[in-house]
C-alpha atoms as one frame of an Amber mdcrd trajectory, in Angstrom:
protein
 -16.754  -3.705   2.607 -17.124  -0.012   2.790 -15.634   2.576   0.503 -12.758
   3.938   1.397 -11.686   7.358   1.122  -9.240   8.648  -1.446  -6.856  10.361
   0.911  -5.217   6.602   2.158  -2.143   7.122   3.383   0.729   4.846   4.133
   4.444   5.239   5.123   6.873   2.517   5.101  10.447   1.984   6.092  13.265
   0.668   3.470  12.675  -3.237   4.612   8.814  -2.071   3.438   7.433  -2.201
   6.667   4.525  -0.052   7.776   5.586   2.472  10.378   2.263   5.054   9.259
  -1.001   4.028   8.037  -4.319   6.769   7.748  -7.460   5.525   9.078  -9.073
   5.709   5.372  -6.201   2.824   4.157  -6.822   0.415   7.752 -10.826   1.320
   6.244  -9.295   0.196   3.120  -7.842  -3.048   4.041 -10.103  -3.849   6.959
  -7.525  -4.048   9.657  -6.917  -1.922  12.501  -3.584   0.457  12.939  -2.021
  -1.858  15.420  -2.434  -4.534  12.964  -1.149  -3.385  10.059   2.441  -1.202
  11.900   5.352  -3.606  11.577   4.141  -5.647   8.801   5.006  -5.529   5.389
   3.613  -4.221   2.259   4.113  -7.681   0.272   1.023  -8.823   3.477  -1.077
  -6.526   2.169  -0.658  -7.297  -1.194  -2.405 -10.018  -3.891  -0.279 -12.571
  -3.951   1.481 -13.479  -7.471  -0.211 -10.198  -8.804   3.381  -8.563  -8.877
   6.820  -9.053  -8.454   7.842  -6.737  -5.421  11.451  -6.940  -5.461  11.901
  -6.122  -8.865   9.346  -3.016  -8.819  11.130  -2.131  -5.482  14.648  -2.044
  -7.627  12.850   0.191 -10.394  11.511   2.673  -7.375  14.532   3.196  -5.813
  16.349   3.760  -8.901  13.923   6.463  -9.477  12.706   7.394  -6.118   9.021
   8.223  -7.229   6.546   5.553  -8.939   3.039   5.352  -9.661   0.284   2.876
 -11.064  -1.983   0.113 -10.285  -1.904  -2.088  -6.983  -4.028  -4.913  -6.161
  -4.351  -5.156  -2.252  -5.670  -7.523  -0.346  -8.433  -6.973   2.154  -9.186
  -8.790   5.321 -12.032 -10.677   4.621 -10.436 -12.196   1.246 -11.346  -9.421
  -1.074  -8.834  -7.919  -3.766  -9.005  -4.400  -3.999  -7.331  -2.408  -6.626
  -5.965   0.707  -5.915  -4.248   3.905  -7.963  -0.808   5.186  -6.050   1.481
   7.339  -5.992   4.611   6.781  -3.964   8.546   8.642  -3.309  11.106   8.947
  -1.075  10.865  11.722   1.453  13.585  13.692   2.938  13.950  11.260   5.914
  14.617   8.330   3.498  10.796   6.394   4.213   8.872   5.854   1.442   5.162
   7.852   1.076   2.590   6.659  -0.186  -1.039   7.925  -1.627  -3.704   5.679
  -2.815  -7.364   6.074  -4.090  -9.635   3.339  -4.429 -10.163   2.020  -8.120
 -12.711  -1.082  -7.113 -13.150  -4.484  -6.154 -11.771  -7.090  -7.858 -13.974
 -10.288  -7.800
């Protein structure tokens, strides 16, 4: 899998659907643009590594989180990542990641 760069950028909707990905995060994940729009962020995501709905609650009541996210690439691989994520103006939720590593 090939680095990816450390301007990935995602927007998703309130239901936490992607409606904006940056070619560095489909690098990222290993799936194209058309792949990833309309599908969650709990897909992309290791599964039992975190329990969305209740780190959804804490964003919203704060509208701006950050941390450590393990994602899950398309060939199997966990990658974490460091974010950064808010609300914007519009009411979608922006995100900015940076590759961390590979998690065997």
């Amino acid at each position: 899998m090939s680095q990816a760069k450390a301007d990935c950028r995602t927007v998703v909707n309130a239901e936490g659907s992607y409606i904006e990905v940056s070619d560095s995060f489909c690098q990222l994940v290993g799936y194209t643009r058309e792949e990833i729009i309309g599908k969650r962020y709990s897909d992309f995501t290791v599964k039992e590594t975190i329990d969305i709905p209740t780190v959804f609650d804490m964003f919203v009541k704060e509208g701006y989180m950050q941390g450590l996210w393990l994602l899950a690439h398309h060939n199997g691989d966990s990658i974490l990542v460091s974010y950064e994520s808010w609300f914007r103006p519009d009411g979608l939720i922006e995100s900015r990641m940076g590759l961390v590593g590979e998690v065997a």
